[in-house]
C-alpha positions as CSV (number, residue, x, y, z in Angstrom):
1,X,-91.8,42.0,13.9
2,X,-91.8,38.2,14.1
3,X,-94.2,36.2,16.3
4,X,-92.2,34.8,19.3
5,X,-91.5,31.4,19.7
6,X,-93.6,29.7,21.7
7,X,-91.8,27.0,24.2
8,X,-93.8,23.6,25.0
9,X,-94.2,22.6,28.6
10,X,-91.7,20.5,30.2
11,X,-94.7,18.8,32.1
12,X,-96.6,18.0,28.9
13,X,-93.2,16.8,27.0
14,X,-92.2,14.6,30.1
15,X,-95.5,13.1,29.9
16,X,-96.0,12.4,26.2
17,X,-91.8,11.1,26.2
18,X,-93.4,8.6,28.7
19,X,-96.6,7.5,27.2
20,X,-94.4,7.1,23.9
21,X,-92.0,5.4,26.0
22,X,-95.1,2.7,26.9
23,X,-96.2,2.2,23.4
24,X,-93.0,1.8,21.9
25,X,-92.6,-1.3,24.1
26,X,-96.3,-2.2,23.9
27,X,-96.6,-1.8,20.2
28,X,-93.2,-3.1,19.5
29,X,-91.1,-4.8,22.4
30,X,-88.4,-2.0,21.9
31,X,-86.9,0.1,24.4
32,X,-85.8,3.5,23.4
33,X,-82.0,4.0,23.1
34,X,-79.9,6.0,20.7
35,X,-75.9,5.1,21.7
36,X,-75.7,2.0,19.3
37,X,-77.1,3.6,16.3
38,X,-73.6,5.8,16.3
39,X,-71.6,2.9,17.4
40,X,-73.7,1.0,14.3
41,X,-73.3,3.7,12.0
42,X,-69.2,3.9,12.3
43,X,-69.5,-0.5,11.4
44,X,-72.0,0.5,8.3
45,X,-69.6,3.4,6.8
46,X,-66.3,1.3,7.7
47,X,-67.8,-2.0,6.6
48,X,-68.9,0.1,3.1
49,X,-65.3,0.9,2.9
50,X,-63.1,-1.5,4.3
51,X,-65.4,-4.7,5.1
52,X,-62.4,-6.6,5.9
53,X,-61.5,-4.5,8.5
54,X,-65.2,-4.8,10.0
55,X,-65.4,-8.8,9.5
56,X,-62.8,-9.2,11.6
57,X,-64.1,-7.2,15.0
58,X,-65.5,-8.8,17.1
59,X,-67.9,-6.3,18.2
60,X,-69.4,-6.4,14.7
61,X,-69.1,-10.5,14.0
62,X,-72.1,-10.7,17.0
63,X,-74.2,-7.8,15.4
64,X,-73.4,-6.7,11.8
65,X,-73.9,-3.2,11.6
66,X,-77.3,-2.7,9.2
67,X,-79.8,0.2,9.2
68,X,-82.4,-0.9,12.0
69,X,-85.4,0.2,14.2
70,X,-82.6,2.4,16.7
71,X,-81.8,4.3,13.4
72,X,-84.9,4.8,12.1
73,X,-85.4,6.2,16.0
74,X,-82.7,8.3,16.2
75,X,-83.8,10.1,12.3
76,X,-87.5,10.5,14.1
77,X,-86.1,12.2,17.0
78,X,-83.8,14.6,14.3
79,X,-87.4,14.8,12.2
80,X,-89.3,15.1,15.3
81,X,-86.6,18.1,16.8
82,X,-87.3,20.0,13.7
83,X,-91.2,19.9,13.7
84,X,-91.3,21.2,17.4
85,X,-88.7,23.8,16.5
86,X,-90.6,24.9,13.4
87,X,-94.3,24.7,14.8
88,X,-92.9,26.9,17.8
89,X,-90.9,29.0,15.7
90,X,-87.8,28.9,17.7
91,X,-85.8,27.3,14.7
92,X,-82.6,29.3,14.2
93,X,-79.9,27.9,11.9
94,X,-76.9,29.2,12.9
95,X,-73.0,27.5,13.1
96,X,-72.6,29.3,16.7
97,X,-75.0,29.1,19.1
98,X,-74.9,32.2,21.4
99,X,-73.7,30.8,24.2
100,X,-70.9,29.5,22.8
101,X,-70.1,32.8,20.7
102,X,-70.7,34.8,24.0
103,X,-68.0,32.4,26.4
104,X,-65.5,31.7,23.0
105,X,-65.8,34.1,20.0
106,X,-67.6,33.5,16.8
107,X,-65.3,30.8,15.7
108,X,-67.3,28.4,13.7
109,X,-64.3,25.8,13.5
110,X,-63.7,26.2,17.4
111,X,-67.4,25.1,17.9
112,X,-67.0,22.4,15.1
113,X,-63.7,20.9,16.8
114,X,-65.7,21.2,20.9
115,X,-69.1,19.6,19.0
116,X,-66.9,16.8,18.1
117,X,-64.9,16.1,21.1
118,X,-67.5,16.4,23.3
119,X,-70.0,14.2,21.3
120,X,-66.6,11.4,21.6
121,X,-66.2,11.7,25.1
122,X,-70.4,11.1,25.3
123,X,-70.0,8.1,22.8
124,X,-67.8,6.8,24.8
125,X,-69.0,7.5,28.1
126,X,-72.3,5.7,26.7
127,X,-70.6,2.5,25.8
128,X,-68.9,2.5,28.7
129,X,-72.4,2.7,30.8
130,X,-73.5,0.4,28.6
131,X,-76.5,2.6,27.0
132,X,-76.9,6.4,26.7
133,X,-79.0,9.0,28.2
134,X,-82.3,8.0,26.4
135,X,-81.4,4.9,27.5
136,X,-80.8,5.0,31.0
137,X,-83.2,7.7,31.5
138,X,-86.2,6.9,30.0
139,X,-86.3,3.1,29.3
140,X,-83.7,1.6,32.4
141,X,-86.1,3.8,35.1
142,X,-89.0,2.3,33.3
143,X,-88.2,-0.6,34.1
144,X,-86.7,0.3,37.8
145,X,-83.2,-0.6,36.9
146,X,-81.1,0.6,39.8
147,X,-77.9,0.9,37.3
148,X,-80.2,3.0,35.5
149,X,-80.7,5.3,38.0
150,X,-77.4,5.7,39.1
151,X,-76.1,5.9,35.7
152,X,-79.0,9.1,34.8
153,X,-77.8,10.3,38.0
154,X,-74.4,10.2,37.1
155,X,-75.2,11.6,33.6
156,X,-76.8,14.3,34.9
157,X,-73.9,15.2,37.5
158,X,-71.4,15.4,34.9
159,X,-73.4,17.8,32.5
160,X,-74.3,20.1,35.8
161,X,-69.9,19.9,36.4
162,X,-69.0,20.4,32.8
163,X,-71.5,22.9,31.8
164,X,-70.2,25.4,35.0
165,X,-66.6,24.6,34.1
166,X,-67.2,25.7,30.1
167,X,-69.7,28.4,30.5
168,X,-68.1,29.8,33.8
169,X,-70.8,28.9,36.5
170,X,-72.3,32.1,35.6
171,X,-76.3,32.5,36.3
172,X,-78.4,34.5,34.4
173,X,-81.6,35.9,35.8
């Protein structure tokens, strides 16, 4: 029988996020944020494809889309994910989670075509707050940004809203 997966406290991550947090802007003058890498990311694959396309937005003409410190962020946070989840041994590769096989069926293409809309509708919801989760959350409240708070507030209100519509406000003991 395997070993079971042993989960980290919320405490201790909450308090290591934040001392990393601190260096990070001690060591390097860099908040944490992740929304622009994606935003970035679209300007370096569309700019390897059609660069005339990107030359001309204006989005891109102030900031050209190159691989930078947020990207090599956002692959530490994958890298980072997957240590935890193999050093607890809760890593489970699967294409359905359970959750989402228990509410919708074992559809793998179902869950591949929700993944996607959802993650657009949180890109875009990001931009439009002007920085993401991460962001807001964990470098805005650092620095006692009032949008900041309103905005992880607001973050946090939606996923509580959408999470009960999708799953069916079900609780399980």
């Amino acid at each position: 029988m395997p070993e079971k997966s042993k989960i980290m406290n919320p405490y201790l991550g909450g308090a290591l996020s934040g001392l990393l947090a601190v260096a990070s802007v001690w060591i390097t003058g860099k908040f944490f944020g992740a929304s622009t890498t994606f935003v970035r990311a679209a300007g370096f694959i569309e700019n390897t494809v059609i660069p005339a396309l990107t030359t001309r937005m204006e989005y891109y003409t102030k900031e050209a889309p190159v691989v930078d410190w947020q990207w090599m962020f956002v692959v530490g946070v994958l890298i980072g994910s997957l240590i935890a989840s193999l050093t607890t041994r809760s890593f489970k590769l699967q294409a359905v989670p359970d959750k989402w096989r228990e509410r919708f069926g074992p559809s793998a293409v179902k869950r591949g075509l929700g993944a996607f809309c959802g993650g657009a509708i949180a890109i875009f919801g990001a931009r439009l707050a002007d920085g993401c989760p991460s962001g807001h959350g964990l470098s805005g409240v650092m620095q006692l940004s009032l949008s900041s708070v309103v905005a992880l507030v607001c973050f946090f209100a939606g996923g509580i809203i959408v999470s009960r519509v999708i799953y069916g406000g079900r609780r399980r003991s």
